[in-house]
Backbone as CSV, one residue per row, in Angstrom:
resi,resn,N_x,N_y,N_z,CA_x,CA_y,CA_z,C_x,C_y,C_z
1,UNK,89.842,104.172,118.805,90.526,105.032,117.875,90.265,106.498,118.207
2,UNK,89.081,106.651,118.587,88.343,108.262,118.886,89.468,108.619,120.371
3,UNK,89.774,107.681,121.056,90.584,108.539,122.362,91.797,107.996,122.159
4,UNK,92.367,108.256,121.150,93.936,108.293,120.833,94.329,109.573,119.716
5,UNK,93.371,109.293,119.016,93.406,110.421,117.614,94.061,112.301,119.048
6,UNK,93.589,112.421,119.622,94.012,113.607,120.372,95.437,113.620,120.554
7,UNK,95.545,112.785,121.624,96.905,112.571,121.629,98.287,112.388,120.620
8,UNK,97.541,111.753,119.509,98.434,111.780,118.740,98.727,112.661,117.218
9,UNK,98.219,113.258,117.662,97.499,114.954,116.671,97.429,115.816,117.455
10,UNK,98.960,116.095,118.369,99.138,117.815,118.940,99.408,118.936,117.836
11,UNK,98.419,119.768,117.223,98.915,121.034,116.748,100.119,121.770,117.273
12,UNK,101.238,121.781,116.577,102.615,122.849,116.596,103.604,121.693,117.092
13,UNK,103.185,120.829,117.862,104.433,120.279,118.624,105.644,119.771,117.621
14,UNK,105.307,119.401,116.554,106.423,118.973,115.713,107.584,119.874,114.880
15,UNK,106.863,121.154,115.024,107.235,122.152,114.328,108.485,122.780,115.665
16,UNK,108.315,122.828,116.624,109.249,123.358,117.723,109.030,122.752,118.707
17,UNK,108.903,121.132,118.910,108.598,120.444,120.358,109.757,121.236,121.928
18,UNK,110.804,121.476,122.032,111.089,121.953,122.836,110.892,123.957,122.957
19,UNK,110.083,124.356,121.954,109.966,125.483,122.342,111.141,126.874,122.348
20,UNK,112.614,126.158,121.625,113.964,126.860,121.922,113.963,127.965,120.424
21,UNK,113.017,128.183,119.025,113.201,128.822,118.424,111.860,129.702,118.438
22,UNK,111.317,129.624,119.820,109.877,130.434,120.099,110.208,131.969,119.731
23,UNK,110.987,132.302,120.344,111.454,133.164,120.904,112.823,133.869,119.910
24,UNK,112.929,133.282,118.534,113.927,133.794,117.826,113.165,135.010,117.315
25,UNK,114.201,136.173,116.681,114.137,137.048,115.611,113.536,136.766,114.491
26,UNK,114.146,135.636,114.100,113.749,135.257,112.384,113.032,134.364,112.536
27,UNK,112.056,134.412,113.499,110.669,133.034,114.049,109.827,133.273,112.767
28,UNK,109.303,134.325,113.239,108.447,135.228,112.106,108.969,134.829,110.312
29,UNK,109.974,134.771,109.989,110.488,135.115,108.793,111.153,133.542,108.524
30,UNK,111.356,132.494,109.127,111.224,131.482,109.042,109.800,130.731,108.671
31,UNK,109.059,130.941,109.063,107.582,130.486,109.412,106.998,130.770,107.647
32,UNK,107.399,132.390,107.608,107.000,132.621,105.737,107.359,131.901,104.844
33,UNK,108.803,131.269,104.802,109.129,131.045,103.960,108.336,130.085,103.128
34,UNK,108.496,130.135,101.612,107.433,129.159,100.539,108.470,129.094,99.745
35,UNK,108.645,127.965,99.081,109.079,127.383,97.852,107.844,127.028,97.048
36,UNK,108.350,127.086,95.455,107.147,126.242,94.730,106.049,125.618,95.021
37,UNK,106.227,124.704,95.941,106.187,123.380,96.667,105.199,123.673,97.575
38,UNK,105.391,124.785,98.219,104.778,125.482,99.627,105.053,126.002,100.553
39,UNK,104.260,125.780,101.599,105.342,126.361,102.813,106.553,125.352,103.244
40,UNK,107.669,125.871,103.909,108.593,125.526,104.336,108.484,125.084,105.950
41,UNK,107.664,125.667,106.802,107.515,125.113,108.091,107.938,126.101,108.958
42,UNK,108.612,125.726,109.245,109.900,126.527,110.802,111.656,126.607,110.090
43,UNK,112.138,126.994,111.019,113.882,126.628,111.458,113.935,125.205,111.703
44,UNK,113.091,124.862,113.034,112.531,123.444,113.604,112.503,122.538,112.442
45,UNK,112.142,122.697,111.039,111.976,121.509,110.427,112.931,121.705,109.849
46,UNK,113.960,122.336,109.047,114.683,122.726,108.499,116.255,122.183,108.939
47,UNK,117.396,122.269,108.086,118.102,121.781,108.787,119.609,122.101,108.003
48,UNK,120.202,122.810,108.401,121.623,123.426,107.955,122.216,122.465,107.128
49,UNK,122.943,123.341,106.580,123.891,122.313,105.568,125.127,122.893,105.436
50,UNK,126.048,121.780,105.555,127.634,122.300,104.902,127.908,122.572,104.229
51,UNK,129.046,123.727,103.617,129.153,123.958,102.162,129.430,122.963,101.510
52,UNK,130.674,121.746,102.280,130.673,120.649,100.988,129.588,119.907,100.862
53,UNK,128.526,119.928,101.314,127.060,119.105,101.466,126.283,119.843,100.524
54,UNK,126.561,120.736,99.217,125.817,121.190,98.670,126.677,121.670,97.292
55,UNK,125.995,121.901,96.220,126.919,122.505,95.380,125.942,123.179,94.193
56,UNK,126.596,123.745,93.117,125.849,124.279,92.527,126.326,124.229,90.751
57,UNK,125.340,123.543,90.265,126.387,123.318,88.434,124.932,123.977,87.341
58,UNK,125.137,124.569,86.544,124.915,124.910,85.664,123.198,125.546,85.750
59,UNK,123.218,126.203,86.824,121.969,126.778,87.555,120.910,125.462,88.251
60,UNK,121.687,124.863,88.784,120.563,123.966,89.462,122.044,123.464,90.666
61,UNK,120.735,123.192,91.814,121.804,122.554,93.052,121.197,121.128,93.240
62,UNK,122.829,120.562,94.161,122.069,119.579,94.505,122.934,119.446,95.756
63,UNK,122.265,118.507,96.824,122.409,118.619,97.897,122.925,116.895,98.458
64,UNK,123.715,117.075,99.713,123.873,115.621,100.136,123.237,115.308,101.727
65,UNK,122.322,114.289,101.701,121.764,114.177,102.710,121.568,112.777,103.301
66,UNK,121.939,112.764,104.365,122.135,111.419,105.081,123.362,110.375,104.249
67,UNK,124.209,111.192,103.489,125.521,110.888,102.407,125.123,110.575,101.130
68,UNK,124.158,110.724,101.003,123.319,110.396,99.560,123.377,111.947,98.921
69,UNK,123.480,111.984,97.663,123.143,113.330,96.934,121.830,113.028,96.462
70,UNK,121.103,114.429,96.518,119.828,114.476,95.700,119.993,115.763,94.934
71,UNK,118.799,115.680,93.473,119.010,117.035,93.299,118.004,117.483,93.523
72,UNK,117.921,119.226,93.711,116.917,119.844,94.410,116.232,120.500,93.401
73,UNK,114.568,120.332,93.516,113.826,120.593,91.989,114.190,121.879,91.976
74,UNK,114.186,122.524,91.099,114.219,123.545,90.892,112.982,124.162,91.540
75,UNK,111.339,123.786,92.009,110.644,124.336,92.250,110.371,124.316,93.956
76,UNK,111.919,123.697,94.370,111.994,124.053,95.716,112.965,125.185,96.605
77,UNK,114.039,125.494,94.979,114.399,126.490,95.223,113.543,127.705,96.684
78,UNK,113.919,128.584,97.519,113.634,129.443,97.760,114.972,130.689,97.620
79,UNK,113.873,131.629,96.633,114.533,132.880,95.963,114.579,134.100,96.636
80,UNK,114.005,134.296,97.846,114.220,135.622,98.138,115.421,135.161,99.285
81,UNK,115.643,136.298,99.709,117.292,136.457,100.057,117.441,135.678,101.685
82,UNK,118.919,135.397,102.018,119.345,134.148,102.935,118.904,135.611,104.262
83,UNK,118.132,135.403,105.292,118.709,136.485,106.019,119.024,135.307,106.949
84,UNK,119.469,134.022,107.426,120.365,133.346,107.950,121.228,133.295,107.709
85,UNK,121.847,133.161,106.419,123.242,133.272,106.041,123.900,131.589,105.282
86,UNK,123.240,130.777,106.318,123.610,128.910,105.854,122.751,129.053,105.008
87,UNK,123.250,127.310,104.787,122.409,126.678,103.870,121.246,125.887,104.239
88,UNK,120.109,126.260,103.771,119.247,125.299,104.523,118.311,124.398,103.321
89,UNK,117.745,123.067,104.302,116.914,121.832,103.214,116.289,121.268,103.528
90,UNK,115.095,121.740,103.326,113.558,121.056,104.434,113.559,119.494,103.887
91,UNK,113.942,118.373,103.986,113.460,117.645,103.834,112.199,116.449,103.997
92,UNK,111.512,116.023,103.140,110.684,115.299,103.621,110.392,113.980,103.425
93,UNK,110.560,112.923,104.325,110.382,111.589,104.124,109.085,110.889,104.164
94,UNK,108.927,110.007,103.140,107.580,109.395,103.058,108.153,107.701,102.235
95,UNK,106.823,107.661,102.201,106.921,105.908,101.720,107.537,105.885,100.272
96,UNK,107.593,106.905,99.485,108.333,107.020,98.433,109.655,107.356,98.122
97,UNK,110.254,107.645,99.233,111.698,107.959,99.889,111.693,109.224,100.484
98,UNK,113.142,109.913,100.083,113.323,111.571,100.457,112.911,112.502,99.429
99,UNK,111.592,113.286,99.461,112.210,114.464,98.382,112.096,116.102,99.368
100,UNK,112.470,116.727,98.469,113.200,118.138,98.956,112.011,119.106,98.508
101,UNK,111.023,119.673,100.234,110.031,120.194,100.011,110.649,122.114,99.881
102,UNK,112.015,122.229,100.055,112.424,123.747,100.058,114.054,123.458,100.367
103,UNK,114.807,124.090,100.005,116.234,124.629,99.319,116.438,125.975,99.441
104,UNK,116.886,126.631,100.326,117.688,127.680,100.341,119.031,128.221,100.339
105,UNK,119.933,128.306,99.432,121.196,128.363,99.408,121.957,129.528,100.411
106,UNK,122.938,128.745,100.592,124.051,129.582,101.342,124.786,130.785,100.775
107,UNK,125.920,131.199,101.110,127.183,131.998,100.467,128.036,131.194,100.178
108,UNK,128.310,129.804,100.574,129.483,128.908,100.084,130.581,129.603,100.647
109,UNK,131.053,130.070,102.074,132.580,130.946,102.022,133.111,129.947,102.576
């Protein structure tokens, strides 16, 4: 168990395994982002969304993922401003299904 645990516990690799958002602008400002919840991760974990893949009713969103809708807690909201512009929805899967560790809304145009 002691000479596998290394190998299979690389620090960062999951967060940008090919290395292609090393080197972005908004690396830095991706990396900050926190919801309620916590941190958000990367771009790398994160993952765009369509406008019809998302919507918004009576101050709360909810989102469609893998064709399923979920709604997004309110305490995954992230509130400070899009400087990507999409929509983005960290999701996270575990033995309890999908829930939604961060939510950042789009412009919907």
């Amino acid at each position: 168990m002691v000479l596998i645990s290394p190998l299979t516990f690389t620090p960062g690799e999951a967060r940008d395994p090919d290395g292609r958002h090393a080197n972005s602008p908004l690396k830095q400002w991706f990396d900050s982002l926190r919801s309620g919840k916590g941190p958000c991760c990367s771009d790398a974990d994160g993952s765009a969304v369509s406008d019809v893949d998302w919507e918004s009713k009576s101050g709360h969103y909810r989102v469609r993922i893998d064709g399923e809708w979920y709604d997004v807690p309110d305490d995954a909201v992230i509130t400070e401003p899009n400087r990507v512009g999409r929509t983005m929805v960290w999701p996270v899967r575990g033995y309890q299904g999908l829930t939604i560790r961060c939510f950042m809304p789009g412009s919907m145009t």
